[in-house]
mmCIF file as gemmi writes it, N, C-alpha and C atoms, coordinates in Angstrom:
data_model
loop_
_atom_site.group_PDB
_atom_site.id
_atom_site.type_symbol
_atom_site.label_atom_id
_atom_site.label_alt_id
_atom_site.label_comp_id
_atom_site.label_asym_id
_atom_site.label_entity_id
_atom_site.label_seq_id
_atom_site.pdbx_PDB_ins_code
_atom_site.Cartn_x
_atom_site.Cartn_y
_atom_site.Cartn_z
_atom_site.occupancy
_atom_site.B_iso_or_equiv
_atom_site.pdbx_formal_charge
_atom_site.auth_seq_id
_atom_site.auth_asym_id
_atom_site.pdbx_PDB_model_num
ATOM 1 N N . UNK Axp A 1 ? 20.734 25.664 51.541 1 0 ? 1 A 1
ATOM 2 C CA . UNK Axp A 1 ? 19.675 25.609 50.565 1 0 ? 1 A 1
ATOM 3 C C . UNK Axp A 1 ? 20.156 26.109 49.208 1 0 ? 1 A 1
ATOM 4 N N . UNK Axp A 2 ? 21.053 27.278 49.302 1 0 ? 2 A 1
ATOM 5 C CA . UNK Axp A 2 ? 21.57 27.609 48.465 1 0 ? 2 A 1
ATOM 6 C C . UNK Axp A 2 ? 22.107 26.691 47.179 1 0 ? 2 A 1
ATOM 7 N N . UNK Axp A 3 ? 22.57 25.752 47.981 1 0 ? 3 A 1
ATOM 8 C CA . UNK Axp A 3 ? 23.808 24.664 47.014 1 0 ? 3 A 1
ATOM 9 C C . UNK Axp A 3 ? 23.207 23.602 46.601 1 0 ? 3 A 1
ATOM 10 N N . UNK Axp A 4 ? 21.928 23.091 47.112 1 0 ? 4 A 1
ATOM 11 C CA . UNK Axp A 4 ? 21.018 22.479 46.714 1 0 ? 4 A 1
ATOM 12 C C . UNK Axp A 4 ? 20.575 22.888 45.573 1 0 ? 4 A 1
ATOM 13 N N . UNK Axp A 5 ? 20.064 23.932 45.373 1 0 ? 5 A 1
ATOM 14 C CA . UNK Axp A 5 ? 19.291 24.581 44.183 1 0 ? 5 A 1
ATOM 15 C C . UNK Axp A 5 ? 20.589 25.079 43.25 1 0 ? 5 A 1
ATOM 16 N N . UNK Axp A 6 ? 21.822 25.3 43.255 1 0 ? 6 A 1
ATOM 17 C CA . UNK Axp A 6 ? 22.712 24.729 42.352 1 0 ? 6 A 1
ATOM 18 C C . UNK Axp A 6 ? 23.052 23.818 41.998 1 0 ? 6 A 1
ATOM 19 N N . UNK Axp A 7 ? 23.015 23.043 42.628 1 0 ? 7 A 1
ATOM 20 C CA . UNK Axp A 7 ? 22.976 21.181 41.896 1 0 ? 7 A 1
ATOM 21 C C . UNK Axp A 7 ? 22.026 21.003 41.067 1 0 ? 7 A 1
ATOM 22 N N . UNK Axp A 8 ? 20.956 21.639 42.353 1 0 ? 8 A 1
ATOM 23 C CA . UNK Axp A 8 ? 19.792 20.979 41.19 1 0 ? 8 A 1
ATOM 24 C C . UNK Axp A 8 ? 19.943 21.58 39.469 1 0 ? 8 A 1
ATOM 25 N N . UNK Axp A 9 ? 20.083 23.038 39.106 1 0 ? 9 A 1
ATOM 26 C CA . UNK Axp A 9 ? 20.249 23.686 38.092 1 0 ? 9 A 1
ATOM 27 C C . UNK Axp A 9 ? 21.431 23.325 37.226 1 0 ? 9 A 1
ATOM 28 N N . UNK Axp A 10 ? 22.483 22.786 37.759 1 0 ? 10 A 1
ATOM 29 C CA . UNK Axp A 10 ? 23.281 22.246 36.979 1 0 ? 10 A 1
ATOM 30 C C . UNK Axp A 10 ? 23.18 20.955 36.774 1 0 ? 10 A 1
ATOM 31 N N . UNK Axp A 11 ? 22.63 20.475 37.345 1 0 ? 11 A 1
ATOM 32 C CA . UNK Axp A 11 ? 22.301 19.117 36.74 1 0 ? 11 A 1
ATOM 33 C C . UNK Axp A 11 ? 21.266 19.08 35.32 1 0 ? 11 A 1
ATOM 34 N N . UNK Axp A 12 ? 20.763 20.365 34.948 1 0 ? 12 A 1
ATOM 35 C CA . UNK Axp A 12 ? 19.274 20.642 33.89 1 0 ? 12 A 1
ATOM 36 C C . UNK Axp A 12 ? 20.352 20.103 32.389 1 0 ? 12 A 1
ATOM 37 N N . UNK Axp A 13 ? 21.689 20.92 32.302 1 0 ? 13 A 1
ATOM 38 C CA . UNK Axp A 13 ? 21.991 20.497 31.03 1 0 ? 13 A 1
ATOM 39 C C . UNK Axp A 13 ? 22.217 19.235 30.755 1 0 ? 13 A 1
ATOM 40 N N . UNK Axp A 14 ? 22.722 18.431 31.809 1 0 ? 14 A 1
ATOM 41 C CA . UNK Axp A 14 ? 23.481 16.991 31.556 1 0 ? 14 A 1
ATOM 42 C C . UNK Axp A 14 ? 22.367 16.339 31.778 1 0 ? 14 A 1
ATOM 43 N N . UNK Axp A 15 ? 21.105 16.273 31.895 1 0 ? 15 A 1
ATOM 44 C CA . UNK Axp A 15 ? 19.565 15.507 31.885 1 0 ? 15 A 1
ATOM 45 C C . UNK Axp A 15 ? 19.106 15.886 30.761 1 0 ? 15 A 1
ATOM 46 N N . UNK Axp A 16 ? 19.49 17.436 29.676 1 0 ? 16 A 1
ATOM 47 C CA . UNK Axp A 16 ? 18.79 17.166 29.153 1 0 ? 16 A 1
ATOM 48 C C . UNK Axp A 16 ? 19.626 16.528 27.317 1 0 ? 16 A 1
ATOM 49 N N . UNK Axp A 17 ? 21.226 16.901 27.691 1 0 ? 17 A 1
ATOM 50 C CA . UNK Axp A 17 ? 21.889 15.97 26.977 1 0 ? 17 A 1
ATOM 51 C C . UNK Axp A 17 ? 22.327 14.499 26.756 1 0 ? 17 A 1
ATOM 52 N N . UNK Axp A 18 ? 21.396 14.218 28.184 1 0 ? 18 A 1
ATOM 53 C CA . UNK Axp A 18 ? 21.489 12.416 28.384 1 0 ? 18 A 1
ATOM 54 C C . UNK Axp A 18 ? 19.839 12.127 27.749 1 0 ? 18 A 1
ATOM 55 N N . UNK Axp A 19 ? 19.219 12.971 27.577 1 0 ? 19 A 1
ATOM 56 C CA . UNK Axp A 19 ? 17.583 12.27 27.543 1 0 ? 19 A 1
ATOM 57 C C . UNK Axp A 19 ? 17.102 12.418 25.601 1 0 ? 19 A 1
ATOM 58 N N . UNK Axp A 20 ? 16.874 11.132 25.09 1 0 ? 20 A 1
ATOM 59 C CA . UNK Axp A 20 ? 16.79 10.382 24.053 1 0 ? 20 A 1
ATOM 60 C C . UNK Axp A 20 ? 15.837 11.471 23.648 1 0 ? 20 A 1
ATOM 61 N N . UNK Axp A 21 ? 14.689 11.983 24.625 1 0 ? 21 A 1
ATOM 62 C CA . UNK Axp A 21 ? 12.971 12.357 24.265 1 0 ? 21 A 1
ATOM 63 C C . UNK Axp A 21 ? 13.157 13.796 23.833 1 0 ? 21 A 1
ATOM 64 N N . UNK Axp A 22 ? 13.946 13.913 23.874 1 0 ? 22 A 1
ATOM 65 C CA . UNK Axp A 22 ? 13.716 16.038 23.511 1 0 ? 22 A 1
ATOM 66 C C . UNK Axp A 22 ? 13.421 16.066 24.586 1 0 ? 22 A 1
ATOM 67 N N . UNK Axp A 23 ? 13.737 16.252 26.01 1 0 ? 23 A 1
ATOM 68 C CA . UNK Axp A 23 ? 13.784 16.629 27.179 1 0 ? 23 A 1
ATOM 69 C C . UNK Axp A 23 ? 11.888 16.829 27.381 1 0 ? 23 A 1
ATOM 70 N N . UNK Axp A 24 ? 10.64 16.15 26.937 1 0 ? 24 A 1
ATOM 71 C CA . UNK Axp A 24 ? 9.794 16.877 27.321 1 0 ? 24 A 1
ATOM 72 C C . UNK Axp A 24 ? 9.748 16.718 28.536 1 0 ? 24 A 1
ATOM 73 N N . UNK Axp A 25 ? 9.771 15.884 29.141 1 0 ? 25 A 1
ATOM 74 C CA . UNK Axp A 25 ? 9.364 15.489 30.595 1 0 ? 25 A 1
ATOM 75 C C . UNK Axp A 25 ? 9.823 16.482 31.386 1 0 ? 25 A 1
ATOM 76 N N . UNK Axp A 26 ? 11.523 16.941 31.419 1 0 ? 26 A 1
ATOM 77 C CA . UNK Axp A 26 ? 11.843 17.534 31.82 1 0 ? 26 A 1
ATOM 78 C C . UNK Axp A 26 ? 11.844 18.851 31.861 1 0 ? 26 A 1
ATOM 79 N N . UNK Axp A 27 ? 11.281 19.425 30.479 1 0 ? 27 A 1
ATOM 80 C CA . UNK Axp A 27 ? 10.612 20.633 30.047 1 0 ? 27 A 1
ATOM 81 C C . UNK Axp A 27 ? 9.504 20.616 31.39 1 0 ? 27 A 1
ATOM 82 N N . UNK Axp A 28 ? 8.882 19.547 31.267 1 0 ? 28 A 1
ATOM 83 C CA . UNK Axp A 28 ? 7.646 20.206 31.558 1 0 ? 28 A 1
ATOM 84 C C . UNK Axp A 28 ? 7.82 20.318 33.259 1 0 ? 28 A 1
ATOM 85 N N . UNK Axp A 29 ? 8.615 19.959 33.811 1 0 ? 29 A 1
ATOM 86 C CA . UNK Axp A 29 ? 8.631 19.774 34.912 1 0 ? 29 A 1
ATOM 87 C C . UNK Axp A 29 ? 9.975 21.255 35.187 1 0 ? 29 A 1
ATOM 88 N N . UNK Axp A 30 ? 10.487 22.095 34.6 1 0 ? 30 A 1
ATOM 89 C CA . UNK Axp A 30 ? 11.065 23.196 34.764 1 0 ? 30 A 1
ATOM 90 C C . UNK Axp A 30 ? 10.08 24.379 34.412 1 0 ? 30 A 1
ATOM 91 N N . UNK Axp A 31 ? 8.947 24.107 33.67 1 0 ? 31 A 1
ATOM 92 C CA . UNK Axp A 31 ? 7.698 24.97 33.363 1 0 ? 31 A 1
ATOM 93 C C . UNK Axp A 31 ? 6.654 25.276 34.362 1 0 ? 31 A 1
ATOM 94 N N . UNK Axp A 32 ? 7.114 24.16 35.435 1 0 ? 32 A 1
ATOM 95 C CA . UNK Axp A 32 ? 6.138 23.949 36.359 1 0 ? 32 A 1
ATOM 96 C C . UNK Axp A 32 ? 7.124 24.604 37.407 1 0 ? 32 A 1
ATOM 97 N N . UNK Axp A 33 ? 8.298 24.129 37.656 1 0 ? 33 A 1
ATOM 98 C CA . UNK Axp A 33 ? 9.178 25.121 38.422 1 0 ? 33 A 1
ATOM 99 C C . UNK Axp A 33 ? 8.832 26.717 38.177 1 0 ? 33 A 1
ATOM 100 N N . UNK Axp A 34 ? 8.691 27.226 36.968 1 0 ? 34 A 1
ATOM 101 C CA . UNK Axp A 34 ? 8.85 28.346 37.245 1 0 ? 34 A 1
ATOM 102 C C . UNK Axp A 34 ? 7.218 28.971 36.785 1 0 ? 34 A 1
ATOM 103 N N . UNK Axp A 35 ? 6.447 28.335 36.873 1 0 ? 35 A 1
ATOM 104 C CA . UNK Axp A 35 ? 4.548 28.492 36.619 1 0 ? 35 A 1
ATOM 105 C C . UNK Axp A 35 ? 4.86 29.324 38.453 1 0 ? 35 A 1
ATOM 106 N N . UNK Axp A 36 ? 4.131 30.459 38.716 1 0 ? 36 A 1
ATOM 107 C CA . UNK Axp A 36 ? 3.878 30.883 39.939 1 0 ? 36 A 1
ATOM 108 C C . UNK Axp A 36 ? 2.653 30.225 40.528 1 0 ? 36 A 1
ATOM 109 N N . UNK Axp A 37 ? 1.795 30.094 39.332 1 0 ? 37 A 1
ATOM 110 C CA . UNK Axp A 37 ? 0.601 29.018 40.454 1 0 ? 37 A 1
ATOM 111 C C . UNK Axp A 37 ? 0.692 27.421 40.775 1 0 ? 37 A 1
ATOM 112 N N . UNK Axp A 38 ? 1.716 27.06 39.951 1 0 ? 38 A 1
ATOM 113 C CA . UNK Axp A 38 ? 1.945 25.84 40.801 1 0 ? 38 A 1
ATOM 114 C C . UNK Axp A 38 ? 2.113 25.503 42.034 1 0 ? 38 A 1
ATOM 115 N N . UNK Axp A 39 ? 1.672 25.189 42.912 1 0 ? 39 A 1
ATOM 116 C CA . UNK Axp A 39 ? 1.773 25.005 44.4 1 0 ? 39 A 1
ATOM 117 C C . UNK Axp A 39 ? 3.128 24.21 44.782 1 0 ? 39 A 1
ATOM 118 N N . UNK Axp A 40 ? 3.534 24.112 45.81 1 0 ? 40 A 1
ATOM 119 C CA . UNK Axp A 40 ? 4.805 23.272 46.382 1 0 ? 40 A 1
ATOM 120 C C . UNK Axp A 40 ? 4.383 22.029 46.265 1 0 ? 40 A 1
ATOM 121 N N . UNK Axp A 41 ? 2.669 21.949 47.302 1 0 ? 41 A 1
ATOM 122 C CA . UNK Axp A 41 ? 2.29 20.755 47.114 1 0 ? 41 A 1
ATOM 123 C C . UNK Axp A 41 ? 2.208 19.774 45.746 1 0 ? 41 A 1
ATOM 124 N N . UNK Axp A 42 ? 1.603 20.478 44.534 1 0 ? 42 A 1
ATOM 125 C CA . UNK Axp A 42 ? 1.565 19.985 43.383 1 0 ? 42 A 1
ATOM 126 C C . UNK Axp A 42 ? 2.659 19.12 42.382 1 0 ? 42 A 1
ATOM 127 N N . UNK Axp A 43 ? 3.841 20.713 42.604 1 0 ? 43 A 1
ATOM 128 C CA . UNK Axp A 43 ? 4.883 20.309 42.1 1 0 ? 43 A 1
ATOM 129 C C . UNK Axp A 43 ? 5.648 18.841 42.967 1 0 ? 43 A 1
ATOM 130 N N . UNK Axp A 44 ? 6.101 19.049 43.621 1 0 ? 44 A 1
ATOM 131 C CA . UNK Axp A 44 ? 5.796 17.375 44.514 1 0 ? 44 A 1
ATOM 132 C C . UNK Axp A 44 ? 5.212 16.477 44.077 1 0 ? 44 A 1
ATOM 133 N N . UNK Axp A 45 ? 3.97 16.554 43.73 1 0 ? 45 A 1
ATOM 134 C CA . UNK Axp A 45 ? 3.419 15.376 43.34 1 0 ? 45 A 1
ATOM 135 C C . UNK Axp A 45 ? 4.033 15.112 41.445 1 0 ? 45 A 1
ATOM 136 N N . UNK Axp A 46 ? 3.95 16.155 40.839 1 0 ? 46 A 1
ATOM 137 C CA . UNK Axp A 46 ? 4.438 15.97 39.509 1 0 ? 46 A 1
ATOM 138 C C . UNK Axp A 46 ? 5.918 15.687 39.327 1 0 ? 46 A 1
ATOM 139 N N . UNK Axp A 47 ? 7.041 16.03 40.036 1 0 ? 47 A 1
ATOM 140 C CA . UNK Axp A 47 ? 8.261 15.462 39.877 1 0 ? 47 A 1
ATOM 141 C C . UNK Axp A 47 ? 8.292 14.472 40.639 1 0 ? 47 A 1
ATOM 142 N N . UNK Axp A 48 ? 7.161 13.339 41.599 1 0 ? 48 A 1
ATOM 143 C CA . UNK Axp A 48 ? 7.185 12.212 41.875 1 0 ? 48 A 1
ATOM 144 C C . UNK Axp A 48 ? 8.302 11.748 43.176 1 0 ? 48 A 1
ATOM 145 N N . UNK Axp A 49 ? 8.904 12.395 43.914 1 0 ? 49 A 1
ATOM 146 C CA . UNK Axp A 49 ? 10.086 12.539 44.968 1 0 ? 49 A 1
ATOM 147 C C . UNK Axp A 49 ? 9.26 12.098 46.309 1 0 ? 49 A 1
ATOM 148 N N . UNK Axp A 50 ? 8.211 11.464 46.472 1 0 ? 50 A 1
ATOM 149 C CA . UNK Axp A 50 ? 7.736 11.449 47.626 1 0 ? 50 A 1
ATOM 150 C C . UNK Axp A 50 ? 7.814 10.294 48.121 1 0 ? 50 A 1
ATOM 151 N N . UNK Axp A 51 ? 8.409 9.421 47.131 1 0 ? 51 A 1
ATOM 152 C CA . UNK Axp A 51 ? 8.487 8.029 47.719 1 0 ? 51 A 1
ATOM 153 C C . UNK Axp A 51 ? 9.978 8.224 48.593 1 0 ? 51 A 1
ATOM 154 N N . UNK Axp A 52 ? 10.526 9.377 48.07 1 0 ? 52 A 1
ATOM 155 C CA . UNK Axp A 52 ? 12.223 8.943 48.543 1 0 ? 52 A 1
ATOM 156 C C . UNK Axp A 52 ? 12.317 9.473 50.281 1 0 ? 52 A 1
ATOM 157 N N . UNK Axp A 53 ? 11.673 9.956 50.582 1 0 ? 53 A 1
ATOM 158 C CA . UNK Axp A 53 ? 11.326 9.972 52.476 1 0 ? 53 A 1
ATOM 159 C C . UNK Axp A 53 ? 11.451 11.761 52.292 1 0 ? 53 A 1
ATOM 160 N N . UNK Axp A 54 ? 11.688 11.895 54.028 1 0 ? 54 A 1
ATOM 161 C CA . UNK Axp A 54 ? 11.102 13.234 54.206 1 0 ? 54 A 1
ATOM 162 C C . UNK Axp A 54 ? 11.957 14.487 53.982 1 0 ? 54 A 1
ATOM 163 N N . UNK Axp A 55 ? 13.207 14.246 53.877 1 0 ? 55 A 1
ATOM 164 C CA . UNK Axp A 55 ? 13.849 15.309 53.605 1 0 ? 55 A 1
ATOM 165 C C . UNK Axp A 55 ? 14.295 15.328 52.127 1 0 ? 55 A 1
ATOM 166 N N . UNK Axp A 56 ? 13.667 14.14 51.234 1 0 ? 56 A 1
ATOM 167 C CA . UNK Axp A 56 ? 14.059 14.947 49.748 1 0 ? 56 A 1
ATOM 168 C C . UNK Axp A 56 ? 13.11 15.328 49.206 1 0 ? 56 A 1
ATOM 169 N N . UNK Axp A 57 ? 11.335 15.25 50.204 1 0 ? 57 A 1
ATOM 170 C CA . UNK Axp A 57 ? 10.571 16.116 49.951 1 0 ? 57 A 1
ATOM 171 C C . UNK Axp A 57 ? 10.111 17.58 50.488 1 0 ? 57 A 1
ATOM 172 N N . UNK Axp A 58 ? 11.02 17.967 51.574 1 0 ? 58 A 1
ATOM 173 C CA . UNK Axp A 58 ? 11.399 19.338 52.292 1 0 ? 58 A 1
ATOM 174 C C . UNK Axp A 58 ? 12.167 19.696 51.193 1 0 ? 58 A 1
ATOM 175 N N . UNK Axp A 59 ? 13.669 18.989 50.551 1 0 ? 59 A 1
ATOM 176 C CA . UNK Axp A 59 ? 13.91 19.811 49.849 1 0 ? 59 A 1
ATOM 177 C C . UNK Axp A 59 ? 13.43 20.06 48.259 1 0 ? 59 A 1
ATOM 178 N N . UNK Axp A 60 ? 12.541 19.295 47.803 1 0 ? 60 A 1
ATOM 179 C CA . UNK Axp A 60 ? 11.822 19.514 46.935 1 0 ? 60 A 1
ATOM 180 C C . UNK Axp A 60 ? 11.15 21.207 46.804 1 0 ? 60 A 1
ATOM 181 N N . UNK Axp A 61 ? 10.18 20.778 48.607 1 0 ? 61 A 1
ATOM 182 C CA . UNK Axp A 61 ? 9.458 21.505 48.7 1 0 ? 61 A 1
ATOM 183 C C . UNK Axp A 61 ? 10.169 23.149 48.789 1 0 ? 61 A 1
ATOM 184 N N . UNK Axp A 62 ? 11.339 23.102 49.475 1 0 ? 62 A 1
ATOM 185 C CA . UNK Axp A 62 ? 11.952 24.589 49.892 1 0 ? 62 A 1
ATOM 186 C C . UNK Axp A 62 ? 12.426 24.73 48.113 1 0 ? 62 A 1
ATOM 187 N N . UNK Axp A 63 ? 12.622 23.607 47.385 1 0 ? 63 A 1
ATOM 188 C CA . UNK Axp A 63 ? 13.227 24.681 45.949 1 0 ? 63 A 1
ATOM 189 C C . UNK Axp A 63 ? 12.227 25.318 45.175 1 0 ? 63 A 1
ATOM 190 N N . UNK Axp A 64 ? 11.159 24.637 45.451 1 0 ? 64 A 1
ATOM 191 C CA . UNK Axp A 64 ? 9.781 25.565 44.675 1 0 ? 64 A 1
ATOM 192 C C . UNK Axp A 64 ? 9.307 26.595 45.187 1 0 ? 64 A 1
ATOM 193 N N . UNK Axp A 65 ? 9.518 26.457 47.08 1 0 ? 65 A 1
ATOM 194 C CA . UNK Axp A 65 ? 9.499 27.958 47.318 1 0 ? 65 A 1
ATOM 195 C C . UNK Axp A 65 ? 9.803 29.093 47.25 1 0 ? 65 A 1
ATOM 196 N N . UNK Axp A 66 ? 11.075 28.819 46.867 1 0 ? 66 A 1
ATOM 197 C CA . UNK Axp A 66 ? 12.199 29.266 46.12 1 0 ? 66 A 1
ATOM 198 C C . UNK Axp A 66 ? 12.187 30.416 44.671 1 0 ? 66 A 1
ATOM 199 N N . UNK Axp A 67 ? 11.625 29.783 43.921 1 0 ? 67 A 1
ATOM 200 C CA . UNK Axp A 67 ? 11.065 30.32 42.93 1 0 ? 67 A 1
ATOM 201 C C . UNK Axp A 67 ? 9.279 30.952 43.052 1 0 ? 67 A 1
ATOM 202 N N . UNK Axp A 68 ? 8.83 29.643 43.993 1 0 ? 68 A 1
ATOM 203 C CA . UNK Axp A 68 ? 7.148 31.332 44.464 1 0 ? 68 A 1
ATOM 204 C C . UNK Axp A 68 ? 7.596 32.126 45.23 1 0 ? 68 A 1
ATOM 205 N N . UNK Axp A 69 ? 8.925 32.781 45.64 1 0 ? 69 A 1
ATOM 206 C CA . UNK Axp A 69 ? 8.788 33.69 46.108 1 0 ? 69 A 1
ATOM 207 C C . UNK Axp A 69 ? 10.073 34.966 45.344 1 0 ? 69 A 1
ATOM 208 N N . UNK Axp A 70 ? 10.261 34.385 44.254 1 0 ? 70 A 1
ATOM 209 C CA . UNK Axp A 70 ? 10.614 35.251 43.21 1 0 ? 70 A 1
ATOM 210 C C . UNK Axp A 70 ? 9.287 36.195 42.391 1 0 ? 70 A 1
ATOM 211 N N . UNK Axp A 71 ? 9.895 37.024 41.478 1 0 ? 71 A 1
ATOM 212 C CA . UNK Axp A 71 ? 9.184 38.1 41.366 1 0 ? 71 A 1
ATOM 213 C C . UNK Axp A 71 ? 8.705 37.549 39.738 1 0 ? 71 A 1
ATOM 214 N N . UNK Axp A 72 ? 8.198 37.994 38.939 1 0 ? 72 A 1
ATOM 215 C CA . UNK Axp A 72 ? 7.501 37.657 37.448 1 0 ? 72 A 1
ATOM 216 C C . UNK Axp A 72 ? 8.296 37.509 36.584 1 0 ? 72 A 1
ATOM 217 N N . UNK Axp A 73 ? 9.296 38.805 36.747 1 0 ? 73 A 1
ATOM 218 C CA . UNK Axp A 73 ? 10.191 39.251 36.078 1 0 ? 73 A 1
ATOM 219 C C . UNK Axp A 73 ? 11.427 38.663 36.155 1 0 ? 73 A 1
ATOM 220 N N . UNK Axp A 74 ? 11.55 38.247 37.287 1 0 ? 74 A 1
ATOM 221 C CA . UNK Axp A 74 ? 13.235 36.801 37.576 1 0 ? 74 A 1
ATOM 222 C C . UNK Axp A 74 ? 12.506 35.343 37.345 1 0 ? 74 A 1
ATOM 223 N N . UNK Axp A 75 ? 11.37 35.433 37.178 1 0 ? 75 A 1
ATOM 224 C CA . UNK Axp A 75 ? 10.829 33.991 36.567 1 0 ? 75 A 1
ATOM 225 C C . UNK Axp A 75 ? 10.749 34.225 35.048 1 0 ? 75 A 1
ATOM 226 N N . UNK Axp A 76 ? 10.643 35.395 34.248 1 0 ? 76 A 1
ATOM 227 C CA . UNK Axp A 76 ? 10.906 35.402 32.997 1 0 ? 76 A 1
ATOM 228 C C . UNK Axp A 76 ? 12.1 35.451 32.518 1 0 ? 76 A 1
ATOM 229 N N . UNK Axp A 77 ? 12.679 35.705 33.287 1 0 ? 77 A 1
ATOM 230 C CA . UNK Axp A 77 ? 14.336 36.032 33.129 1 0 ? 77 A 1
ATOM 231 C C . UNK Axp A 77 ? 15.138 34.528 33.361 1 0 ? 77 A 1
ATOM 232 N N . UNK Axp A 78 ? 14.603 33.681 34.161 1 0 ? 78 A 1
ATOM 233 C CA . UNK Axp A 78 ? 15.054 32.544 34.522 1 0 ? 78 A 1
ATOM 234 C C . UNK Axp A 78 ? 14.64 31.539 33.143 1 0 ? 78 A 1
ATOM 235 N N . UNK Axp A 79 ? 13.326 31.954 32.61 1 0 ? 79 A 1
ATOM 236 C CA . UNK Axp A 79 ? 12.745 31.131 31.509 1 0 ? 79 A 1
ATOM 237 C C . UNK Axp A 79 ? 13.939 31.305 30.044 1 0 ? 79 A 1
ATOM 238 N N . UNK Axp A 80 ? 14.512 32.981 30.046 1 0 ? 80 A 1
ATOM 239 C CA . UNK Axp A 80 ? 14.928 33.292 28.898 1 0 ? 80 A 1
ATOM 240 C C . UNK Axp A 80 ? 16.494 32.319 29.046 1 0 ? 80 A 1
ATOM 241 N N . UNK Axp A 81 ? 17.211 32.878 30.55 1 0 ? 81 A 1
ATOM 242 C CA . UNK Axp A 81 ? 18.137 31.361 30.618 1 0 ? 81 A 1
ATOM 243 C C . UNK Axp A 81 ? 18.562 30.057 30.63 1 0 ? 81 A 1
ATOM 244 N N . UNK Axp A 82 ? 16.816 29.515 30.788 1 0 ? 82 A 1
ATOM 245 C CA . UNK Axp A 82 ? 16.839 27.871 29.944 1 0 ? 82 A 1
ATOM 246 C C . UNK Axp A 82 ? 16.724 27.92 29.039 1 0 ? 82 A 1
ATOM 247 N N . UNK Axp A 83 ? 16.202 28.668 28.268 1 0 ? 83 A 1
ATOM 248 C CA . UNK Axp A 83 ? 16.166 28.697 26.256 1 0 ? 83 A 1
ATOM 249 C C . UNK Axp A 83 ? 17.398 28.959 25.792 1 0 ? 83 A 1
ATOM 250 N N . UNK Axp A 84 ? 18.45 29.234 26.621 1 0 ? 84 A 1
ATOM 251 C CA . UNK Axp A 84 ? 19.949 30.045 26.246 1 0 ? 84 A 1
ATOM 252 C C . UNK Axp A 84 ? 20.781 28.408 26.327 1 0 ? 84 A 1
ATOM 253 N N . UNK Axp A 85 ? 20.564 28.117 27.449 1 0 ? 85 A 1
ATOM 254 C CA . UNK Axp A 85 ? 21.132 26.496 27.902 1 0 ? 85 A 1
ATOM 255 C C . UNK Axp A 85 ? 20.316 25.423 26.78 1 0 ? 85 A 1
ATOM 256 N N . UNK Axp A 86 ? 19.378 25.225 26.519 1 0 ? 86 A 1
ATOM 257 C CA . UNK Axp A 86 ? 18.865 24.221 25.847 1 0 ? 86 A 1
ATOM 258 C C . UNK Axp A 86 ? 18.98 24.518 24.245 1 0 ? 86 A 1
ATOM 259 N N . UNK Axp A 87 ? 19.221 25.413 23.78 1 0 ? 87 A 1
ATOM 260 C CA . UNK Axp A 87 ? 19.821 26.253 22.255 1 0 ? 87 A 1
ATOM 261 C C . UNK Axp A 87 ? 21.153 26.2 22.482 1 0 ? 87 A 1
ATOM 262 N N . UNK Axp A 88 ? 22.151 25.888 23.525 1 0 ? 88 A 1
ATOM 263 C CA . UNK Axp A 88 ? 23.492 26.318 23.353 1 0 ? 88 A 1
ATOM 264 C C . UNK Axp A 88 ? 24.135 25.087 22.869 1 0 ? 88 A 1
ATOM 265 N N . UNK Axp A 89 ? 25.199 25.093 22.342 1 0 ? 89 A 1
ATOM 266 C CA . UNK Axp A 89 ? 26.285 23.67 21.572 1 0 ? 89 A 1
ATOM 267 C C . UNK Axp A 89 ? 25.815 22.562 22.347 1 0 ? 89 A 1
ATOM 268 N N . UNK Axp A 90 ? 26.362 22.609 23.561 1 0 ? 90 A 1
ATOM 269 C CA . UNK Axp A 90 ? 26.434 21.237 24.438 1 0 ? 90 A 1
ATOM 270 C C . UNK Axp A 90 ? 25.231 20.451 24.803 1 0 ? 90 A 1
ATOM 271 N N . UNK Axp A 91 ? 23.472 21.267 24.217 1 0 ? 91 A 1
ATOM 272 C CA . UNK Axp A 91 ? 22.218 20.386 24.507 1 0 ? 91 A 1
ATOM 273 C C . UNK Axp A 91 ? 21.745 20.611 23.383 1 0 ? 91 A 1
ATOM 274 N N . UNK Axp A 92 ? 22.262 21.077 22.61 1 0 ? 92 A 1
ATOM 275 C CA . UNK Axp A 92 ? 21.337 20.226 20.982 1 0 ? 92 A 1
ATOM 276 C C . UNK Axp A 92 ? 21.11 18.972 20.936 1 0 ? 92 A 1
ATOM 277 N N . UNK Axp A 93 ? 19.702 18.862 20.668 1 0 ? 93 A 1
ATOM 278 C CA . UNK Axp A 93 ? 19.925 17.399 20.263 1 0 ? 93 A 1
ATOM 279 C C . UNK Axp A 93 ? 19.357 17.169 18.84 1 0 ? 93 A 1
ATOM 280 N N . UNK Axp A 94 ? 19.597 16.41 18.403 1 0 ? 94 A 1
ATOM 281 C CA . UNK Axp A 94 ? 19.988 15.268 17.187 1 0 ? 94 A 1
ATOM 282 C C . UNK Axp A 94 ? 18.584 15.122 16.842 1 0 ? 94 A 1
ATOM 283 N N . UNK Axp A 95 ? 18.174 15.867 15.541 1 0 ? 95 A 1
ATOM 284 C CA . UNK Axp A 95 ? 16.797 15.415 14.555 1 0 ? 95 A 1
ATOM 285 C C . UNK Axp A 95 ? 16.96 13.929 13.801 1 0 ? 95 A 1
């Protein structure tokens, strides 16, 4: 599970240096990762993975658990390290 949820996190810069939009979509869907009242169920439905069968919505579901069962303070701390990644050289994007 571990290495899952490193893929997934390293994959955040190169989605959001490939994406034309100012990453909102993807903003909003890492806001929702780390929102504590977002449900597993919810988030599921908002990153849209349910068509792809049952185990890339287990692991959907185990990475959001993931983070509801972090503490306030490693979800603010996690927030201050995407503002560090999305401000750093390699995901500026272009006004």
């Amino acid at each position: 599970m571990k290495l899952v949820v490193l893929f997934m996190l390293v994959t955040i810069p190169i989605c959001c240096y490939a994406s034309g939009s100012g990453c909102s979509i993807l903003d909003n869907i890492i806001k929702s990762t780390i929102n504590s009242s977002v449900s597993a169920k919810d988030y599921l439905e908002l990153v849209g993975f349910d068509q792809h069968g049952p185990y890339v919505k287990k692991a959907i579901k185990d990475f959001k658990q993931c983070f509801l069962d972090q503490s306030e303070e490693t979800l603010a701390n996690f927030q201050v390290m995407m503002d560090a990644i999305y401000n750093s050289y390699g995901c500026q994007q272009s006004s």
